[in-house]
N, C-alpha and C positions, 0 to 999 in steps of 0.2 A: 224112647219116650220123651226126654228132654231134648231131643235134639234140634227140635223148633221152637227153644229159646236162644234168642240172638241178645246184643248188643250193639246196643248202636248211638252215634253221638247225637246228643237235644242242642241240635240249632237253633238259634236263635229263638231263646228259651220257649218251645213250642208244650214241653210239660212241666209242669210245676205240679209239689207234692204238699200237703201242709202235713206240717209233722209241732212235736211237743215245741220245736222252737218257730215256730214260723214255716212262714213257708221258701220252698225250696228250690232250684231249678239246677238239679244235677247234670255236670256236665255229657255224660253216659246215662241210659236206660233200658235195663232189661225191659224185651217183648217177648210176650208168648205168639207167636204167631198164627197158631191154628184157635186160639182161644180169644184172641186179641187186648188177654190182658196187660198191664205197664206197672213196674214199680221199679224203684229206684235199687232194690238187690235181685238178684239171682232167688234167692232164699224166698223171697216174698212170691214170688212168679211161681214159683214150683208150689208152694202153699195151696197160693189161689187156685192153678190147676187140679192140685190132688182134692180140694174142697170140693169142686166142679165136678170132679167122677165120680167122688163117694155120693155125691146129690144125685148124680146120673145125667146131668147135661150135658149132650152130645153140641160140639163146636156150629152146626150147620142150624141150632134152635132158634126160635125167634123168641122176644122176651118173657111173649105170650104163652106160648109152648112152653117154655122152662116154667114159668109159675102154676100152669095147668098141671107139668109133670110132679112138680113139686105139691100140690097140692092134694094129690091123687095119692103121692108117697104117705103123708102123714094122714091120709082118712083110713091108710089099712093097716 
């Protein structure tokens, strides 16, 4: 399940994060790659994913789709 989170070096600072001190451009960043989310831990990537299931959005939605699915979930 984890196994399409990579690491990979932020060249020439292409992500930056704003966190409690400012903002950030770590030298590494975890990707989920079938979900396409980015954060600056492992920890936070896996987070993001398991929020994303427990919601029920599947990787292939469109953002429309996900707020539809979403919407549908809390009317029942």
């Amino acid at each position: 399940m984890y196994d399409m989170i990579i690491k990979i070096k932020n060249e020439n600072p292409k992500v930056r994060f704003l966190t409690s001190k400012g903002w950030r451009s770590p030298k590494e960043v975890w990707i989920d790659t079938e979900y396409g989310h980015k954060d600056m831990t492992r920890k936070g990537v896996i987070a993001h994913r398991e929020r994303l299931i427990r919601l029920g959005i599947e990787p292939d939605m469109t953002e429309e789709e996900a707020r539809e699915h979403i919407l549908k979930s809390k009317a029942n």
